[in-house]
LUMDO-211292 format. One record per residue (C-alpha): residue in three letters; x, y negated, z. Coordinates in nm, 4 decimals. Layout:
BEGIN
- ALA X Y Z
...
//
This chain:
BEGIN
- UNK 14.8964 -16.1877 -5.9970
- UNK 14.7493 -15.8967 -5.8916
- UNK 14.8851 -15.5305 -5.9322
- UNK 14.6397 -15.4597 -6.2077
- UNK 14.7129 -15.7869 -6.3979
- UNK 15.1505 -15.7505 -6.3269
- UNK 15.1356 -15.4162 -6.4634
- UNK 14.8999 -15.4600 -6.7575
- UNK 15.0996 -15.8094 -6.8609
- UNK 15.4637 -15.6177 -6.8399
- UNK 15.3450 -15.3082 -7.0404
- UNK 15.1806 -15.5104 -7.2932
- UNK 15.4914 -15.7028 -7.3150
- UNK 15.7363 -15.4238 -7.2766
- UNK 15.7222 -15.3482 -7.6533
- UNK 15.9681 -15.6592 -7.8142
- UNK 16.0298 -15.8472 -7.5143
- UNK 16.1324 -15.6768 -7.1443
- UNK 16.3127 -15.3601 -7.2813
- UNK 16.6591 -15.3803 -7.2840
- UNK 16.6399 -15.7442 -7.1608
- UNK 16.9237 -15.8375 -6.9153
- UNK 16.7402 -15.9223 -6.5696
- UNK 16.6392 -16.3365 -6.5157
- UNK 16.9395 -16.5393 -6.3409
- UNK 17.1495 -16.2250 -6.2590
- UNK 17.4650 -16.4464 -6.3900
- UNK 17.3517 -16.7347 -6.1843
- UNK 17.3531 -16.5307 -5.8784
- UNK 17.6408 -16.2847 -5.9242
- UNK 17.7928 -16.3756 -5.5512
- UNK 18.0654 -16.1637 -5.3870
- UNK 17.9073 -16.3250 -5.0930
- UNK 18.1259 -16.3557 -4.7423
- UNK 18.2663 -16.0289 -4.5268
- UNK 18.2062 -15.9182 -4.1503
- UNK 18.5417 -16.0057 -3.9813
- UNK 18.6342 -15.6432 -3.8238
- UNK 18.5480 -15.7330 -3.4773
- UNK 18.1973 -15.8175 -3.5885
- UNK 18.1345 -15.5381 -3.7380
- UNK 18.2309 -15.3154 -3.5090
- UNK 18.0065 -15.5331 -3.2185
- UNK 17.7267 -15.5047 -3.4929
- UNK 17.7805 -15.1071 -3.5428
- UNK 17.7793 -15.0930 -3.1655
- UNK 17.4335 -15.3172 -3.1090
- UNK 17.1772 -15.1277 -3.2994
- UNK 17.0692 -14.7889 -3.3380
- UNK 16.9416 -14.8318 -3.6690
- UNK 17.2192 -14.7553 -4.0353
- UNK 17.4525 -15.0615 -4.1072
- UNK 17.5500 -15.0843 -4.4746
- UNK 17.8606 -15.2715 -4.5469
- UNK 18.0539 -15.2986 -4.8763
- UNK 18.1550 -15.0541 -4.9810
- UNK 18.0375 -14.8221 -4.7894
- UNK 17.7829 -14.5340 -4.9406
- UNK 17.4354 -14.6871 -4.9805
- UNK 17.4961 -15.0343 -4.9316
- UNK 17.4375 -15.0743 -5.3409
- UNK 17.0892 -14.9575 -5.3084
- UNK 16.9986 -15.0908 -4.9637
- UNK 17.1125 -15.5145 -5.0764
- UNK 16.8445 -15.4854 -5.4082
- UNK 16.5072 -15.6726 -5.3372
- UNK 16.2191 -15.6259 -5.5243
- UNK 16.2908 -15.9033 -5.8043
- UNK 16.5823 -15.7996 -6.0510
- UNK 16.6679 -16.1662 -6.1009
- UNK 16.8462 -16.0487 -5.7289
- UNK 17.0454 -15.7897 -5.7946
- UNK 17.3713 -16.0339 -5.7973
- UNK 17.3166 -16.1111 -5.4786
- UNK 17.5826 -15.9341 -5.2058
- UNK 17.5144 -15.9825 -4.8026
- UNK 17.7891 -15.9426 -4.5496
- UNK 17.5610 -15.6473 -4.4479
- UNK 17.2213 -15.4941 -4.4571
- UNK 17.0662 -15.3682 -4.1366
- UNK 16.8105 -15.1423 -4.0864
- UNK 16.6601 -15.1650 -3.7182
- UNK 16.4274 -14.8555 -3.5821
- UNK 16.2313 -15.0829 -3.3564
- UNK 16.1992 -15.4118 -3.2220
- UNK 16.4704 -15.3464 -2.9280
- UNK 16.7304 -15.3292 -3.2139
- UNK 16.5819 -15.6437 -3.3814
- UNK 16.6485 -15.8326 -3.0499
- UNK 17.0256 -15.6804 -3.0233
- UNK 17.0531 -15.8500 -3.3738
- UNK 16.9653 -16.1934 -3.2743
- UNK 17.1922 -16.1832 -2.9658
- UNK 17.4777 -16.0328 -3.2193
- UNK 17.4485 -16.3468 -3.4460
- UNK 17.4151 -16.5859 -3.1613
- UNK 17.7338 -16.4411 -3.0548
- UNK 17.9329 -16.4231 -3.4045
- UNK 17.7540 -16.7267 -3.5203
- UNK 17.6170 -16.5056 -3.7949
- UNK 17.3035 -16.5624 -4.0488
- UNK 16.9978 -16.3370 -4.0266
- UNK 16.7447 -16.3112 -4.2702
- UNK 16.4509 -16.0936 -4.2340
- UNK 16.2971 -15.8288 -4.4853
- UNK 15.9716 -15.7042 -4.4803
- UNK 15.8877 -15.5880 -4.8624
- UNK 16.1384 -15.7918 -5.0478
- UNK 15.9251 -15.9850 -5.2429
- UNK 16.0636 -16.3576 -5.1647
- UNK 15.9711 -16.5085 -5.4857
- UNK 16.2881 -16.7099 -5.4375
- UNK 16.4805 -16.4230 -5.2815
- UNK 16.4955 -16.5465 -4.9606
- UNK 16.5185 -16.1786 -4.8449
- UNK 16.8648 -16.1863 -4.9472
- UNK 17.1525 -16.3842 -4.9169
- UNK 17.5306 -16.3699 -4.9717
- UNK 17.5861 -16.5639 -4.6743
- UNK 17.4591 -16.3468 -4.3698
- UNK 17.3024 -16.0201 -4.3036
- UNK 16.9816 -15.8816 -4.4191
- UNK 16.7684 -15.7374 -4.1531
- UNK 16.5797 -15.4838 -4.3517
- UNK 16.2266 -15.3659 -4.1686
- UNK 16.1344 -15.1082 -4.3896
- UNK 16.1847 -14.8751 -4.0838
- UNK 15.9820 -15.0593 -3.8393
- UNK 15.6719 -14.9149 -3.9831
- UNK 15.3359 -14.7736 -3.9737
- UNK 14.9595 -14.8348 -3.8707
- UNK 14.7789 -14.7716 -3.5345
- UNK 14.4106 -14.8067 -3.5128
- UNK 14.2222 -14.8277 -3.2198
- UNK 13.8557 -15.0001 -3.1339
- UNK 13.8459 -15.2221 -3.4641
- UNK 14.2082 -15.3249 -3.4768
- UNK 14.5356 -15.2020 -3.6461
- UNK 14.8954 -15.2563 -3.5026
- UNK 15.0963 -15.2659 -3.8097
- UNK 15.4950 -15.2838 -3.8180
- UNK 15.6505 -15.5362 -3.9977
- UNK 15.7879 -15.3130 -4.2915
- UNK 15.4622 -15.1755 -4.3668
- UNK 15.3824 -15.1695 -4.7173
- UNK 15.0508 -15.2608 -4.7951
- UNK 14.9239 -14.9801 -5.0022
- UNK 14.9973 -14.7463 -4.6735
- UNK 14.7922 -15.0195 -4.4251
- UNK 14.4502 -14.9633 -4.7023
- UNK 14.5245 -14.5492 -4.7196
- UNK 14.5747 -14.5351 -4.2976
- UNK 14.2323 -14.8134 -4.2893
- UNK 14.0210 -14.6194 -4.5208
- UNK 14.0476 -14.2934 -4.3799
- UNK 13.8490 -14.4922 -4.1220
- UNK 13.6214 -14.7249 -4.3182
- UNK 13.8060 -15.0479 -4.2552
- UNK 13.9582 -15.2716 -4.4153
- UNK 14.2416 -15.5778 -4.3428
- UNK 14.2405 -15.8575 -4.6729
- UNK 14.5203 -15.8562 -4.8174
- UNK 14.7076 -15.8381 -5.1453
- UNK 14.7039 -15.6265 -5.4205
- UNK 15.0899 -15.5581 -5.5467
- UNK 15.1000 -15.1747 -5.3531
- UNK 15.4867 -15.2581 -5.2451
- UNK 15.4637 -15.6252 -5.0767
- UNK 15.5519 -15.5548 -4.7086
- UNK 15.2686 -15.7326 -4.4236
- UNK 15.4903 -15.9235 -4.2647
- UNK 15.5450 -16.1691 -4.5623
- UNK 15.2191 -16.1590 -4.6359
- UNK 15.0528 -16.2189 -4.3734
- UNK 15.3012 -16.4985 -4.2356
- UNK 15.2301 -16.6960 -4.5186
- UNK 14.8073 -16.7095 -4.5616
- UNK 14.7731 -16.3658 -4.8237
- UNK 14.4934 -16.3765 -5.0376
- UNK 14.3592 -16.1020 -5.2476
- UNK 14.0409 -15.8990 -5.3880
- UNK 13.8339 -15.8960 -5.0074
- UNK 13.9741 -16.2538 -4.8959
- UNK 13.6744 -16.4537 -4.9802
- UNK 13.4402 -16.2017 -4.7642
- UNK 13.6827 -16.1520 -4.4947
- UNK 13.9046 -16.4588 -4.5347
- UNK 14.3011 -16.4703 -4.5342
- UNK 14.5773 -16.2014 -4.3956
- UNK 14.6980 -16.4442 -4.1181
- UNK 14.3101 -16.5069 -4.0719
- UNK 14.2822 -16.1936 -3.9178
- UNK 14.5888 -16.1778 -3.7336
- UNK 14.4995 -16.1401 -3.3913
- UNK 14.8536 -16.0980 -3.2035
- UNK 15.1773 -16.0440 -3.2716
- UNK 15.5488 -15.9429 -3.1450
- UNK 15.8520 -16.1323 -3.2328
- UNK 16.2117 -16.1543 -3.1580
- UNK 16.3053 -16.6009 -3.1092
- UNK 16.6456 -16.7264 -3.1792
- UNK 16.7357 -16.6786 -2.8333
- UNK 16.6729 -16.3196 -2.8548
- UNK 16.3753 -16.2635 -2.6519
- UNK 16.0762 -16.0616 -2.7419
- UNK 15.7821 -16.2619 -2.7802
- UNK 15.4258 -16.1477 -2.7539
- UNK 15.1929 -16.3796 -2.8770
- UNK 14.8139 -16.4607 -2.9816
- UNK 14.5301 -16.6731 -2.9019
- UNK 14.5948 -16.6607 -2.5387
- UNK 14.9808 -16.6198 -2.5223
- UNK 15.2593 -16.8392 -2.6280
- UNK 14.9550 -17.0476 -2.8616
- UNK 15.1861 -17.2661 -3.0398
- UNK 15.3783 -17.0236 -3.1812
- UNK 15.0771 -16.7554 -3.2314
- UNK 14.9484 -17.0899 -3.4810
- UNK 15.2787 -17.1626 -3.6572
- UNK 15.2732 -16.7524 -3.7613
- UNK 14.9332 -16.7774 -3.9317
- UNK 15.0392 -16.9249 -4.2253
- UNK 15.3907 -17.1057 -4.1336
- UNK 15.5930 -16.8700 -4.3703
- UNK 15.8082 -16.5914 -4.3298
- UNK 16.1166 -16.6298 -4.1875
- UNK 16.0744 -16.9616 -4.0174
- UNK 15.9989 -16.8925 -3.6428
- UNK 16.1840 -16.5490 -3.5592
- UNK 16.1802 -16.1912 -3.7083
- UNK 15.8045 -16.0249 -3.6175
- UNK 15.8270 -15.6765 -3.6025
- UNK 15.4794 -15.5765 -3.5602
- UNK 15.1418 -15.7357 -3.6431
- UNK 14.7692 -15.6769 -3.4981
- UNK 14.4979 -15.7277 -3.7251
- UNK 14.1164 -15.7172 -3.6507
- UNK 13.9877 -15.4933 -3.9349
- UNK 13.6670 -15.4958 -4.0927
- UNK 13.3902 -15.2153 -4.1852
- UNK 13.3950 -15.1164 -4.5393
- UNK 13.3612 -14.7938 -4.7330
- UNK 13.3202 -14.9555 -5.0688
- UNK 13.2912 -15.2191 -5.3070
- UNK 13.1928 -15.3172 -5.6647
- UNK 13.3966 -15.3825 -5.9224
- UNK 13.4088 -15.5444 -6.2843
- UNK 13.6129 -15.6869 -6.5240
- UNK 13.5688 -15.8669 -6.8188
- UNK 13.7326 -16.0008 -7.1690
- UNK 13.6629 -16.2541 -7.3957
- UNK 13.8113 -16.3292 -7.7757
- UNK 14.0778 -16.6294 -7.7230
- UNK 13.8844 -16.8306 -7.9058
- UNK 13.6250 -16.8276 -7.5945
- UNK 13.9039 -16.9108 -7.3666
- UNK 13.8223 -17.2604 -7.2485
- UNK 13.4388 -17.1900 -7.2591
- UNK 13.5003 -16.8669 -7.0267
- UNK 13.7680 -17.0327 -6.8178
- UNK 13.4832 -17.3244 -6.7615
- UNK 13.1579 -17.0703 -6.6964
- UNK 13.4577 -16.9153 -6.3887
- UNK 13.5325 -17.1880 -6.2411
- UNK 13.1787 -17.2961 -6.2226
- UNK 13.0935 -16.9386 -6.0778
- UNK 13.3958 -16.8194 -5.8954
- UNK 13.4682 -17.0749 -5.6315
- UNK 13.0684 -17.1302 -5.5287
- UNK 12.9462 -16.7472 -5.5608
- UNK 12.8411 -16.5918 -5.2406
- UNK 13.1170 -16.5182 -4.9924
- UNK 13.0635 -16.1099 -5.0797
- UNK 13.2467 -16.1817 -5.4461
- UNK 13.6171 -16.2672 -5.5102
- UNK 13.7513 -16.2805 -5.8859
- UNK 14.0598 -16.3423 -6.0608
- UNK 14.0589 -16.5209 -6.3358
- UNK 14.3913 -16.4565 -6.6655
- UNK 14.5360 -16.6255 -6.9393
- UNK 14.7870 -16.4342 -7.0764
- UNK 15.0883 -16.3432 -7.3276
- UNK 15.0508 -15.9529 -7.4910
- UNK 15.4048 -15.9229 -7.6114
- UNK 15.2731 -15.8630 -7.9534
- UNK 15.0942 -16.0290 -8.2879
- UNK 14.7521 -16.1861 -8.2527
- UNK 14.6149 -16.4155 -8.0070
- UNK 14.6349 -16.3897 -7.6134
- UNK 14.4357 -16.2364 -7.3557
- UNK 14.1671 -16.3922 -7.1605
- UNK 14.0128 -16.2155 -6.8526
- UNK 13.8635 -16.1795 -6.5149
- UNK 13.8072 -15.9633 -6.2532
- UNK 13.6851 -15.9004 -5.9358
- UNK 13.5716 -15.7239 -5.6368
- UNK 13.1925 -15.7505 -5.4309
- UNK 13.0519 -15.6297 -5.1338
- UNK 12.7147 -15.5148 -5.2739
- UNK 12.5041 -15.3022 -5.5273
- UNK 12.6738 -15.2834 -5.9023
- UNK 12.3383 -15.4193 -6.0105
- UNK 12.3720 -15.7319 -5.8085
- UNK 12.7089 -15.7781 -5.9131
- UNK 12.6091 -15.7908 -6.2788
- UNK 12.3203 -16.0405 -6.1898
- UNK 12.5868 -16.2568 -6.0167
- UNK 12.8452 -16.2751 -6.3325
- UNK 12.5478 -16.3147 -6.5783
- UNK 12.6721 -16.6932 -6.6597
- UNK 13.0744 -16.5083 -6.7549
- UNK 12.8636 -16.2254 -7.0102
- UNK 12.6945 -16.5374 -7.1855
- UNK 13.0140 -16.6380 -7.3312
- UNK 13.0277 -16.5292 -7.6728
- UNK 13.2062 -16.2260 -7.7454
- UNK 13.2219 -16.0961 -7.4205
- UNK 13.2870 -15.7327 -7.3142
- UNK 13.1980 -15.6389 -6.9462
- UNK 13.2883 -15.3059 -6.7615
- UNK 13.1274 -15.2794 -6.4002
- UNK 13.1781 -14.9521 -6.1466
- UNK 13.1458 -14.9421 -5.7608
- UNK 13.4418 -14.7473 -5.5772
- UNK 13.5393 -14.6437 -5.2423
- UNK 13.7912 -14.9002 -5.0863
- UNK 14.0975 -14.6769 -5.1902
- UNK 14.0274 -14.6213 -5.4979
- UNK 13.9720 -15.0396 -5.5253
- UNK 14.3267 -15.0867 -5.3610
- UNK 14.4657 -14.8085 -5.6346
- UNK 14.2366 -14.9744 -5.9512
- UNK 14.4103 -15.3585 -5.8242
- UNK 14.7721 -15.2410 -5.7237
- UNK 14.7465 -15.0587 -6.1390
- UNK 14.8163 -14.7211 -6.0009
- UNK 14.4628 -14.5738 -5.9969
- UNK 14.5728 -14.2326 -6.2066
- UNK 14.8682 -14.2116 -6.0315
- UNK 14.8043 -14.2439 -5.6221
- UNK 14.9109 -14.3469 -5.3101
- UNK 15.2958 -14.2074 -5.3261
- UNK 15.3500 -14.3683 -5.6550
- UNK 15.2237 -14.6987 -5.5595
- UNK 15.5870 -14.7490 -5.4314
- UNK 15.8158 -14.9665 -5.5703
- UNK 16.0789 -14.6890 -5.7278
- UNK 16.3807 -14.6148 -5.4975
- UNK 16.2245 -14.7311 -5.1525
- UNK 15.9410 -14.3964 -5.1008
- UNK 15.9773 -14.0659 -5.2274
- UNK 15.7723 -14.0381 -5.5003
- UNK 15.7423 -14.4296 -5.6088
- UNK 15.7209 -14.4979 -5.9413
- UNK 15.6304 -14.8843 -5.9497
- UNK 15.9369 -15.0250 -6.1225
- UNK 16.1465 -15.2976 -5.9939
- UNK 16.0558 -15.6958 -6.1980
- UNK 16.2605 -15.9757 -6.3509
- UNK 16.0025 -16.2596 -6.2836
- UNK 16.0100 -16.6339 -6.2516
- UNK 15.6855 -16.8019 -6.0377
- UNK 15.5124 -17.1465 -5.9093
- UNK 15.1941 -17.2580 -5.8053
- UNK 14.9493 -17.5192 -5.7621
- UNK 14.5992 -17.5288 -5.5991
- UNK 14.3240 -17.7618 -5.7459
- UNK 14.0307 -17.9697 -5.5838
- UNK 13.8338 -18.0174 -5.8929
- UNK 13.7296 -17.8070 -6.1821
- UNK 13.9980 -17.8438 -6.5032
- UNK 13.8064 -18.0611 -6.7184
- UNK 13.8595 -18.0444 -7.1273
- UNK 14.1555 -18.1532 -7.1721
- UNK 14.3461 -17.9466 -6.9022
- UNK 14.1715 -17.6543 -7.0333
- UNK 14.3315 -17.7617 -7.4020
- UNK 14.6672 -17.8216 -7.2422
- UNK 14.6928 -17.4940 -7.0445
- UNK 14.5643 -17.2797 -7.3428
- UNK 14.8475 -17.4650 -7.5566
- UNK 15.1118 -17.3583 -7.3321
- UNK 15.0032 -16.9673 -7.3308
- UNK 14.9881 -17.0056 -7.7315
- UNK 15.3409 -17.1211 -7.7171
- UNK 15.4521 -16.8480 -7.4823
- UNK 15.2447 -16.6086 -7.7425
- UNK 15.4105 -16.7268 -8.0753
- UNK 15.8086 -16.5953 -7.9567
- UNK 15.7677 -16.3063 -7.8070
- UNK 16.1453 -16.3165 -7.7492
- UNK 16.1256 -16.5560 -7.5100
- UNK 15.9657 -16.3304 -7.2558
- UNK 15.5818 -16.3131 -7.1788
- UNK 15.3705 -16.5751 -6.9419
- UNK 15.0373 -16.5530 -6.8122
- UNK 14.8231 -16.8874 -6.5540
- UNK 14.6925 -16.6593 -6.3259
- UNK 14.4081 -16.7924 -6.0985
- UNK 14.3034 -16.7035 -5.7435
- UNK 13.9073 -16.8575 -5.6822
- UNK 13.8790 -17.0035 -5.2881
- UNK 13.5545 -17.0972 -5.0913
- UNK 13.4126 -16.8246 -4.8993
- UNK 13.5502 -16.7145 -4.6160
- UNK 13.8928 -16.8970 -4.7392
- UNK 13.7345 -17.2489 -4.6589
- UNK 13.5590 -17.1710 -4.3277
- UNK 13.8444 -17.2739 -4.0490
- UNK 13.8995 -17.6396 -4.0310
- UNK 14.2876 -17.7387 -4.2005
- UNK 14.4149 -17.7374 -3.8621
- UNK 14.2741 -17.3785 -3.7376
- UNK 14.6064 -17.2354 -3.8452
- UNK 14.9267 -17.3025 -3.9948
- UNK 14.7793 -17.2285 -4.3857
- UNK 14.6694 -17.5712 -4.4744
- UNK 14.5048 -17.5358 -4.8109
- UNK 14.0953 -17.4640 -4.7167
- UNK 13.9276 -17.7290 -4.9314
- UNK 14.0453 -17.5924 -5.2604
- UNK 13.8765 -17.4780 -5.5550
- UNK 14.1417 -17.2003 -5.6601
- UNK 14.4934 -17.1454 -5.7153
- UNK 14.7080 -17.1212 -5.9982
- UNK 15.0134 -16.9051 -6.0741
- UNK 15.2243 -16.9540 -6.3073
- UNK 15.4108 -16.6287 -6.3904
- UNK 15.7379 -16.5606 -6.6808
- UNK 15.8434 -16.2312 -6.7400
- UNK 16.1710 -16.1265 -6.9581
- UNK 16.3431 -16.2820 -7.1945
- UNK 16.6491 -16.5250 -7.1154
- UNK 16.6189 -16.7061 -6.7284
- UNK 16.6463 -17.0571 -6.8830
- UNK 16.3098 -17.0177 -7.1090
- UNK 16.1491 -16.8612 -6.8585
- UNK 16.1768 -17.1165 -6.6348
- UNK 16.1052 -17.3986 -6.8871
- UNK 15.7916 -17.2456 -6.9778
- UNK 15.6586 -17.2019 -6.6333
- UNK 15.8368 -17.5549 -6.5158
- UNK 15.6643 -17.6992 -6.8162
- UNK 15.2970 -17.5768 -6.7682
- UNK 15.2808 -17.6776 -6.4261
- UNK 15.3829 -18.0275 -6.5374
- UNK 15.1227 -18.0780 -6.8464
- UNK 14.8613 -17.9848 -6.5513
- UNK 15.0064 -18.1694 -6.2996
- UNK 14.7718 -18.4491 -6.3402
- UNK 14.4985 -18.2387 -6.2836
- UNK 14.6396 -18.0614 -5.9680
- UNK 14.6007 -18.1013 -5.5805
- UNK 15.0237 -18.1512 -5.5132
- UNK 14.9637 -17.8698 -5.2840
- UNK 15.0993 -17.5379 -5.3595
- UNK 15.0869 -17.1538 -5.2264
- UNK 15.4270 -17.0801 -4.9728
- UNK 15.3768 -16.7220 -5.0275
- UNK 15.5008 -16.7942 -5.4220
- UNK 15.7522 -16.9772 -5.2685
- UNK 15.9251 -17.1766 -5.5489
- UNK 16.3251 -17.3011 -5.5277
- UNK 16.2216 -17.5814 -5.8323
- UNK 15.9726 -17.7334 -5.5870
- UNK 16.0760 -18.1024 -5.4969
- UNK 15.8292 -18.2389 -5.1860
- UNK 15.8079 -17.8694 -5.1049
- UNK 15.7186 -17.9463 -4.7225
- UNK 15.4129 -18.1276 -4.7866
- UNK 15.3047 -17.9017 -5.0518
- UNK 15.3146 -17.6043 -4.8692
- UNK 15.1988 -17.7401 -4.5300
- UNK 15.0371 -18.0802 -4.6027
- UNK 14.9403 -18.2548 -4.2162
- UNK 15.0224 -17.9486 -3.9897
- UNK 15.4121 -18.0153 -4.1511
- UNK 15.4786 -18.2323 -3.8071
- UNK 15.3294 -17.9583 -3.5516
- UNK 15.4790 -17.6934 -3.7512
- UNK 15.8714 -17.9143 -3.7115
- UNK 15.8028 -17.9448 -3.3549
- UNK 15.7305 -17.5923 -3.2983
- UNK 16.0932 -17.5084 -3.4875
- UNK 16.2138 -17.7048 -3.2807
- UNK 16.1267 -17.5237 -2.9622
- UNK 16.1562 -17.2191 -3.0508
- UNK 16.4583 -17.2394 -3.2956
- UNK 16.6324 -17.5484 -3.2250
- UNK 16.9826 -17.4717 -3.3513
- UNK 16.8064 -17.3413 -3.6864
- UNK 16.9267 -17.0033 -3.6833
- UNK 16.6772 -16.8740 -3.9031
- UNK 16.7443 -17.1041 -4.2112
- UNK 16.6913 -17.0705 -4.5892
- UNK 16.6997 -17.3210 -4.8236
- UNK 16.3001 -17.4134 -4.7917
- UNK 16.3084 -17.3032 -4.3981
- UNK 16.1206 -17.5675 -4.2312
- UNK 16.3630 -17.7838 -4.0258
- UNK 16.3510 -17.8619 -3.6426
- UNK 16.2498 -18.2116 -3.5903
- UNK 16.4880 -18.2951 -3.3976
//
């Protein structure tokens, strides 16, 4: 979902459905969690430079919350903040030591919160942060949030693909593919990561990339967050761009399957210089749906509108077109255009962020062919469903287009294995009680199961995900166990879809 579509669907829905609604699974994961014996925390104190928060102790509250409300029961042992990668490595050697739990944080966004956990310590990154450019190339740190990498890039006419919620830290993203409004020009995050530094279970500081340490330079180009070590700072070749055109469209929902059908004839197959985003969603409200797409082009406005002519033949539909500087795209996307740069953060983590913690529930699929009649009728069904009890919460399918740039490396170029797909699908549940929410979005992806690839997106990484291994990284699965192995044999850096060592 992009930042547009998130905060369009929640304030459409805020009216009867997300107000006053008691956060998704906050019961479920109420957890006192375990405590720092006092000699650990004392060596842990003692190891880094950067705050410790304990509990209680004064701002531990505020620095355990992630980004998802459905969280906010969760309680670590402690939550670290590290000023630079030296204190990141006196972490790992502290844990090897107590036999202790890390678990990075770059943003917070773990769709399963796997930036959190009540059984270890949280190494927050939010301080290891900021963008250097020099000769075509930004160093990033890991806690960079992505709506600071696109102001820092424009000033300079570049641009690194990437997302479009303003808060999701580059780390995540990028370890895990990261698609968004330039990816089909410029292809994914980890596409353009060029090198990279990160602290290995043993507690050594690893620099890797195409020429150093290969194996594991691979496994972090789509292997997932979390699984090889804790990367503290990323180097990304960046691309020349001062602008971009923009439109986005909406049909009546009666025009739902015919528009969804003139997209995904278009979207996947349209010149590399076009990306679009294609929405089926809940309003919150009485009446029918929404349908919509939008999307981003490197060219003329003029051209743009030639390109989408077979999405304005649909009956009924209503097209808005603009071109913007890249800035004012990444503003427009993350849903903060009137608003700027300083309010693009999520509330509580920048001065001056206004972009208000979520209660979501998410899961994905990626398909080979286009959705033929009856999926179309199915999927359309389910949003209807979603639409007709409002107190239930609000749900929107949510779909990413590939080819392009996307599909260029062979499967085995990097870790991200999914390159011969059509698009992707997200299935997103906002508000209401945790146990519909998840039965709606549990249930969609099942009625279009038959239709799908089996693979799915690790970046909406998904706890109700059974084969989850192959559908996240399909053949590269035994190279990517193997490369655990080396690197983190004892499986120190473990979550409950961390992939395993193969030993």
């Amino acid at each position: 979902m992009t930042g547009l579509d998130r905060r369009e669907f929640l304030a459409a829905a805020a009216g009867g459905v997300l107000a006053g609604v008691v956060p998704l699974d906050v019961a479920a994961s109420e957890t006192a969690g375990a405590t720092l014996g006092r000699r650990a925390a004392r060596a842990l104190r003692a190891a880094v430079r950067g705050r410790v928060y304990l509990p209680r102790t004064p701002g531990y509250n505020a620095a355990r919350l992630v980004y998802n409300t459905r969280y906010d029961g969760t309680r670590p042992e402690a939550v670290v903040r590290p000023v630079d990668t030296r204190d990141v490595a006196a972490l790992v050697r502290w844990a090897n030591r107590f036999d202790e739990r890390l678990v990075a944080r770059s943003g917070g966004h773990s769709y399963a919160g796997y930036s959190t956990t009540a059984r270890g310590v949280v190494v927050d990154l939010s301080r290891v942060s900021g963008v250097r450019v020099a000769n075509g190339r930004a160093s990033v740190g890991a806690g960079t949030q992505l709506i600071d990498l696109y102001a820092a890039l424009a000033r300079r006419g570049l641009v690194v693909p990437g997302g479009s919620c303003p808060s999701v830290g580059i780390a995540g993203l990028a370890l895990g593919g990261g698609h968004g409004l330039s990816g089909r020009r410029f292809g994914l995050t980890s596409d353009n990561l060029v090198a990279a530094t990160i602290v290995t279970a043993d507690g050594r500081v690893r620099h890797i990339s195409a020429g150093r340490e290969e194996d594991l330079y691979w496994a972090c180009r789509g292997g997932g967050g979390g699984n090889f070590g804790i990367v503290t700072s990323l180097t990304f070749q960046a691309h020349r761009a001062r602008g971009a055109a923009w439109f986005f469209i909406s049909w009546p929902w009666g025009a739902a399957s015919e528009a969804f059908d003139a997209w995904q004839r278009l979207a996947p197959h349209a010149p590399p210089a076009l990306t679009s985003i294609f929405s089926l969603a809940t309003t919150g409200g009485s009446g029918p749906p929404r349908v919509s797409a939008s999307g981003q082009f490197f060219g003329s406005e003029a051209a743009l509108r030639r390109l989408i002519r077979p999405l304005t033949r649909v009956g009924g539909a209503r097209l808005s077109t603009g071109r913007s500087s890249m800035m004012a795209l990444a503003l427009r996307w993350a849903g903060c255009v009137d608003e700027g740069v300083r309010a693009c953060h999520t509330r509580g983590t920048r001065p001056g962020g206004r972009m208000p913690r979520e209660a979501f529930y998410a899961k994905s699929d990626y398909f080979g062919r286009p959705l033929p009649p009856r999926a179309r009728r199915r999927m359309i069904q389910w949003v209807e469903r979603r639409q007709r009890t409002p107190s239930l919460g609000a749900g929107a399918l949510l779909f990413d287009a590939y080819g392009g740039a996307y599909n260029r490396p062979a499967a085995d170029a990097t870790a991200f294995v999914h390159r011969d797909m059509l698009f992707s699908l997200q299935y997103y549940a906002a508000g209401g009680p945790a146990g519909a929410s998840r039965a709606w979005a549990n249930g969609v992806r099942r009625a279009l199961r038959p239709f799908a690839s089996g693979q799915a997106y690790q970046n909406y990484i998904d706890p109700d995900l059974g084969g989850w291994q192959r559908a996240y990284y399909g053949s590269n699965l035994p190279r990517l166990r193997d490369i655990k192995q080396r690197y983190d044999p004892d499986f120190r850096f473990r979550f409950a879809q961390a992939i395993p060592p193969a030993g």
